[in-house]
C-alpha positions in Angstrom: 326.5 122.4 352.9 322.4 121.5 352.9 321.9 122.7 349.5 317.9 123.5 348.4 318.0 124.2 344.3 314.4 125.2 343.0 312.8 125.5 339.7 310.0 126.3 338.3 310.0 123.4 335.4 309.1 119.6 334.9 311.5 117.3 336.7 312.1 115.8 333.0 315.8 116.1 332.6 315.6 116.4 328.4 313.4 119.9 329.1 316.4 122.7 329.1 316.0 123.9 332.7 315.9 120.7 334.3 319.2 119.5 333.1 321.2 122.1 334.3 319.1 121.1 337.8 319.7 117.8 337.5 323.5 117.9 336.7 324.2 121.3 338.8 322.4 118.8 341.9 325.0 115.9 340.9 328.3 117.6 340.6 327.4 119.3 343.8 326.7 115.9 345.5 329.8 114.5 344.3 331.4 117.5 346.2 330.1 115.9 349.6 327.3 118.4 349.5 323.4 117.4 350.6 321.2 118.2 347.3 317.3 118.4 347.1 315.7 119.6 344.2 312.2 120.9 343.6 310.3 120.8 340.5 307.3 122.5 339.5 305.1 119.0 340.0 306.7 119.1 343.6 304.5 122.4 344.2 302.2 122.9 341.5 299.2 121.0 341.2 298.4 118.9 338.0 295.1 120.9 336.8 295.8 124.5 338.3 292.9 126.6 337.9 294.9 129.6 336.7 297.7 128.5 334.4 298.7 131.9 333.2 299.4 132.3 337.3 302.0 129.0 337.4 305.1 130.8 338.4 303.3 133.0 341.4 301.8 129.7 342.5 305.2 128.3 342.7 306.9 131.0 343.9 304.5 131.7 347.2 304.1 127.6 347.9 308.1 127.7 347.6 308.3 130.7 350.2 305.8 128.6 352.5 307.6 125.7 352.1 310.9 127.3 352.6 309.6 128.6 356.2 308.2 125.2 357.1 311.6 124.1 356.9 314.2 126.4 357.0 316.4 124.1 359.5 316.8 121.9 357.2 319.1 124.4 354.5 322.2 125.9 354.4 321.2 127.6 351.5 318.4 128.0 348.9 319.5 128.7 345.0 315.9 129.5 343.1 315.8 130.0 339.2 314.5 133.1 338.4 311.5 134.4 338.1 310.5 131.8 341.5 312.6 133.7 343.9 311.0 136.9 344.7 308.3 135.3 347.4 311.1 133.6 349.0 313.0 136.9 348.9 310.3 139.5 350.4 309.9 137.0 353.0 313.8 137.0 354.1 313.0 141.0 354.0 310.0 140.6 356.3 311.5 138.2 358.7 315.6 139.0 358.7 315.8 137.3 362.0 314.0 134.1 361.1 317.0 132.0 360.5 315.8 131.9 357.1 318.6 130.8 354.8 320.1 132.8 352.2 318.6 133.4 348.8 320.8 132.9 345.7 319.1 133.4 342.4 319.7 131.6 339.5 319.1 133.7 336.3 319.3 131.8 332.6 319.1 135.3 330.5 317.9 138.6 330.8 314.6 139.6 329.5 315.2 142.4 327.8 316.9 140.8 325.8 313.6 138.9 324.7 312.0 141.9 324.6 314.3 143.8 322.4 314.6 140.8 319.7 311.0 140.1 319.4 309.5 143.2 319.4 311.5 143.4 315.9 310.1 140.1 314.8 306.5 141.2 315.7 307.0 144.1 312.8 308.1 141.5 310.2 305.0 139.1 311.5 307.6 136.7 312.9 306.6 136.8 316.3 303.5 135.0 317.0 304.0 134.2 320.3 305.0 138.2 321.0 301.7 140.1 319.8 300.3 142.7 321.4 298.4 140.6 324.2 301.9 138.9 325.2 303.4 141.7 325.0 301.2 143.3 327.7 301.6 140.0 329.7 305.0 140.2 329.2 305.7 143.9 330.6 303.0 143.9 333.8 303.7 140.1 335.0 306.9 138.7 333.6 309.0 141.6 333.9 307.7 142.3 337.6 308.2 138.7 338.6 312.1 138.6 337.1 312.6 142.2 339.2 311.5 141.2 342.1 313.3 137.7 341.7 316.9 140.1 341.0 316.2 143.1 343.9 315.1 140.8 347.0 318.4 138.4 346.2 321.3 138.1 348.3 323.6 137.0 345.6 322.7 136.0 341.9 324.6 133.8 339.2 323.7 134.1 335.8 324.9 132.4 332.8 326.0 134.8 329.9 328.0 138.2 330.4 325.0 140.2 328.7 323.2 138.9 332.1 326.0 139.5 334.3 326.0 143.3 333.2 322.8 144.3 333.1 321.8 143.2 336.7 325.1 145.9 337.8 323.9 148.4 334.9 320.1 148.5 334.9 319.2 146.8 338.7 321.8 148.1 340.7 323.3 145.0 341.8 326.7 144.9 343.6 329.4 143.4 341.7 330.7 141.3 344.5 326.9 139.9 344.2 326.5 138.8 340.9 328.9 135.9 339.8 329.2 134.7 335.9 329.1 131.0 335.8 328.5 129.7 332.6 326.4 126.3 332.3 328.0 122.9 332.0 328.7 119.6 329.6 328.2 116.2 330.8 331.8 114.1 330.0 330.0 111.0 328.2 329.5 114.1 325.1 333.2 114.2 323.9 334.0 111.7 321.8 336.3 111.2 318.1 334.7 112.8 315.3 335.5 111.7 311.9 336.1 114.9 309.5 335.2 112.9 306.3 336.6 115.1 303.3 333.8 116.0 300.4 330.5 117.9 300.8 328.9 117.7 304.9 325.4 117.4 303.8 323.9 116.1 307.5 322.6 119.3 308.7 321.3 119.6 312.7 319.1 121.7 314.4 318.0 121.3 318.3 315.4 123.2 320.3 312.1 124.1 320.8 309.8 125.0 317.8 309.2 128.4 318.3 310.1 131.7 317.1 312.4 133.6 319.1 314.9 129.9 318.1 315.1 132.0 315.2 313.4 128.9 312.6 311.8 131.6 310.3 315.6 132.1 309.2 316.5 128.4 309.5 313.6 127.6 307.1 314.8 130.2 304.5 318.4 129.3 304.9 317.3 125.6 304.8 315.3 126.6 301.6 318.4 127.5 299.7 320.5 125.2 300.6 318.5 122.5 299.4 318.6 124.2 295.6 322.2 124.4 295.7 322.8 121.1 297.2 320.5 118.3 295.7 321.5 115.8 299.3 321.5 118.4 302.1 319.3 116.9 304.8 318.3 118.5 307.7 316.8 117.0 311.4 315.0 118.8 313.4 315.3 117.3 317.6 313.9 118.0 320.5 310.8 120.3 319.4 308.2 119.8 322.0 305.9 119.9 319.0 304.6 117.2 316.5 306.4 116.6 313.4 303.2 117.5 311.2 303.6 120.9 312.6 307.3 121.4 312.0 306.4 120.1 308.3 303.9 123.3 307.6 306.7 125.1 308.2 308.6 124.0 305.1 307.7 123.9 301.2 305.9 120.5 300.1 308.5 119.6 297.8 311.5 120.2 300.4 309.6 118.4 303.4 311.1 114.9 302.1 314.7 116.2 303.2 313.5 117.3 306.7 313.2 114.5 309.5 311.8 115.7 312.7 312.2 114.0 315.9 310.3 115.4 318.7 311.3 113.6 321.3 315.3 112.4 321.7 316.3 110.9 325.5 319.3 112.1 326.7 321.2 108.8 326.5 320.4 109.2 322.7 321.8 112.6 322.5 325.5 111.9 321.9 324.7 109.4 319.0 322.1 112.6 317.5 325.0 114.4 317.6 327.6 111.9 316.1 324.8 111.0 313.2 325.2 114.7 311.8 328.1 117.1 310.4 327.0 120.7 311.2 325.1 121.6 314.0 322.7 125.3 313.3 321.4 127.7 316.1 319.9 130.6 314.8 318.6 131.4 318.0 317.6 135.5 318.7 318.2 135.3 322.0 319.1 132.6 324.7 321.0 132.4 328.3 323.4 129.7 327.3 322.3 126.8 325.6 322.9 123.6 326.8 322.6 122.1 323.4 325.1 124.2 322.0 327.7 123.2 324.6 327.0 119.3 323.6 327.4 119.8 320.2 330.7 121.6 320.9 332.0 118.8 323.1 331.2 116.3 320.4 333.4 118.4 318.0 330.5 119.3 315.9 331.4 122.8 314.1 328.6 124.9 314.8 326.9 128.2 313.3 325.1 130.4 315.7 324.1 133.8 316.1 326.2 137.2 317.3 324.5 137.1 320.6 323.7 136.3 324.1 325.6 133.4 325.6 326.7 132.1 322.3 328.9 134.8 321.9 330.8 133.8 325.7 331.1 130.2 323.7 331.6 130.6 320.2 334.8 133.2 318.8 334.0 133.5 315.2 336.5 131.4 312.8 338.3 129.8 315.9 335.7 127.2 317.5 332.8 127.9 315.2 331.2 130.5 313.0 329.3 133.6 314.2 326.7 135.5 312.1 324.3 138.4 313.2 320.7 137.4 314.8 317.9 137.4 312.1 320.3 137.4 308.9 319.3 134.4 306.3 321.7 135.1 304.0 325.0 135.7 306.6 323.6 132.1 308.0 323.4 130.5 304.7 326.7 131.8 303.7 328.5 130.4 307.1 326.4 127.2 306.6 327.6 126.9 303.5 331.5 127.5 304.1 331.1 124.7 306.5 329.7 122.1 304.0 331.9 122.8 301.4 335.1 122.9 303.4 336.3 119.7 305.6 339.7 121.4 306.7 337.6 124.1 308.1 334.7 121.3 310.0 337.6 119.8 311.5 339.7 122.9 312.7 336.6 124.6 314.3 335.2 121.4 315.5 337.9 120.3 317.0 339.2 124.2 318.7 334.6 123.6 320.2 335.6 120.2 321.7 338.6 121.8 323.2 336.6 125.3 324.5 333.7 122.4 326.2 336.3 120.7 328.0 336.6 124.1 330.1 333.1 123.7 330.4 332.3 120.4 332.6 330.2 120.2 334.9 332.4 119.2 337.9 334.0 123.1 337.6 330.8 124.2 337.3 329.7 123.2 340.9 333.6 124.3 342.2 332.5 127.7 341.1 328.8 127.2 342.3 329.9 126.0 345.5 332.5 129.6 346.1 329.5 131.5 345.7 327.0 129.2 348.3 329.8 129.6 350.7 329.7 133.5 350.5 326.2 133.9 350.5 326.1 131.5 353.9 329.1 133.2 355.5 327.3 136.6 354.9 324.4 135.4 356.5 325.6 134.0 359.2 327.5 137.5 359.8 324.7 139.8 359.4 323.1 137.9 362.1 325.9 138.1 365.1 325.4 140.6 367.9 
């Protein structure tokens, strides 16, 4: 198959979205399928006038480009919100020989909207106040609608997902597939369970609040009275390390190293360096980071929802606490430090769960549902 894959995000494979592109393109290639990507600096210009606007810009050059040359696809899978241009224009023109539309939908935003809208009344939501919040409902919301309703099929990532698009949007079931992300092989590796007190804590992910780091911070915060060594680093935050540092007590910013950059080669080693790997996330589709640290055989803490739950079965291949719970956190964080027969049963139980988890089945289950979505197509159009 001629296989177009489109998102809205820098081609740089250490952002989140890009990754899964980037790896989703590969396995698929390795398949004996033709891959182009396109990345929001393959549509967007560099100094857009309208920022705010980014995702309609994409989404409507996408659609245009997508027309120019719709002999050259098979098939066209764009990450949601992106998709609804290309999709109205399938509507408009259904005997075009425009190819089929497969959405690709990393979490469901209600789920965002539920989650933070309970932060904003503790005043842990800055980036969900009352302005972003009317963004949010007359832009995003419309966009990721839009991107669902005008698609012919749609894969999404976490059950929650998978659900709601039957539930809330209508969707058939024979159009919505469950394929949860991937893990690239160079991850697993031999961990050494050393016995006493794990006192290497790990945290991955952006700097913001729905990451749930209001909680890590207070977690973090007792830890560090109860154990004197706990050290924590803090990867991959798309913000400067002074800013991190605000977030954390003077005296206690000494035991916090922040790294805000880490290349993907250097991942595995990040990994390897620490003993317990913390996602206190509120919400998420299924995190990418949480997967590597699993194939590593890192025992990991994480929160009672979204995709981590389709990962993670509480006491078997990690521990599971509710969202927005400092105390239930601490408490697993703690069992985890203090206890190396239950880092190595968990950790190893993850390493075994991310095997399942590969790319190369990924792209076997990605190709199934290219092929139905082109076989449909190509019967809707006979005579």
């Amino acid at each position: 198959m001629r296989i177009l894959i489109a998102a809205p995000a820098p081609r740089l494979r250490e952002g989140g979205v890009a990754n899964v592109v980037h790896n989703m393109a590969e396995a698929l290639r390795e398949r004996g399928h033709q891959v182009t990507c396109i990345f929001s600096e393959d549509v967007i210009p560099e100094h857009l006038a309208f920022p705010r606007f980014s995702h309609v810009y994409f989404a409507y050059r996408l659609a245009h480009e997508l027309y120019r040359r719709r002999s050259e696809f098979d098939v066209v899978n764009i990450h949601a919100p992106t998709g609804f241009a290309y999709g109205l224009l399938r509507g408009f023109r259904r005997n075009s020989s425009l190819p089929p539309y497969v959405m690709y939908l990393h979490g469901i935003e209600e789920r965002r909207n539920h989650a933070m809208v309970r932060e904003d009344k503790k005043r842990r939501a800055q980036y969900f106040r009352w302005k972003n919040r009317v963004w949010q409902h007359f832009y995003h919301m419309r966009l990721f609608r839009w991107s669902i309703i005008t698609a012919d099929y749609s894969i999404v990532i976490n059950r929650e997902t998978w659900s709601m698009l039957q539930l809330k949007y209508n969707r058939e079931t024979d159009r919505v597939w469950y394929i949860p992300n991937g893990v690239e092989p160079h991850f697993f590796s031999q961990r050494d369970y050393s016995q006493g007190l794990a006192e290497r804590l790990l945290f991955v992910g952006t700097w913001i609040d729905h990451k749930g780091i209001y909680y890590l911070r207070e977690s973090f915060e007792f830890l560090a009275q109860k154990f004197p060594g706990v050290r924590l680093t803090i990867a991959g935050c798309g913000v400067d390390a002074e800013t991190v540092m605000r977030s954390f007590r003077p005296d206690l910013r000494h035991r916090v190293e922040v790294r805000p950059f880490v290349s993907r080669t250097d991942m595995p080693a990040l990994y390897a360096e620490h003993d317990v790997f913390l996602l206190p996330s509120l919400m998420e589709g299924m995190p990418i980071v949480l997967l590597e640290a699993m194939a590593t055989g890192m025992p990991v803490v994480t929160t009672e929802t979204c995709g981590m739950m389709d990962l993670v079965e509480d006491e078997y291949n990690g521990l599971l606490v509710k969202p927005a719970d400092s105390a239930s956190f601490t408490a697993a964080v703690t069992r985890l430090m203090t206890s190396s027969e239950l880092r190595c049963q968990v950790g190893q139980a993850a390493q075994q769960t991310a095997r399942r988890h590969v790319w190369k089945i990924v792209a076997e289950r990605l190709e199934h549902v290219f092929q139905l979505a082109c076989q449909a197509a190509a019967s809707s159009t006979l005579p």
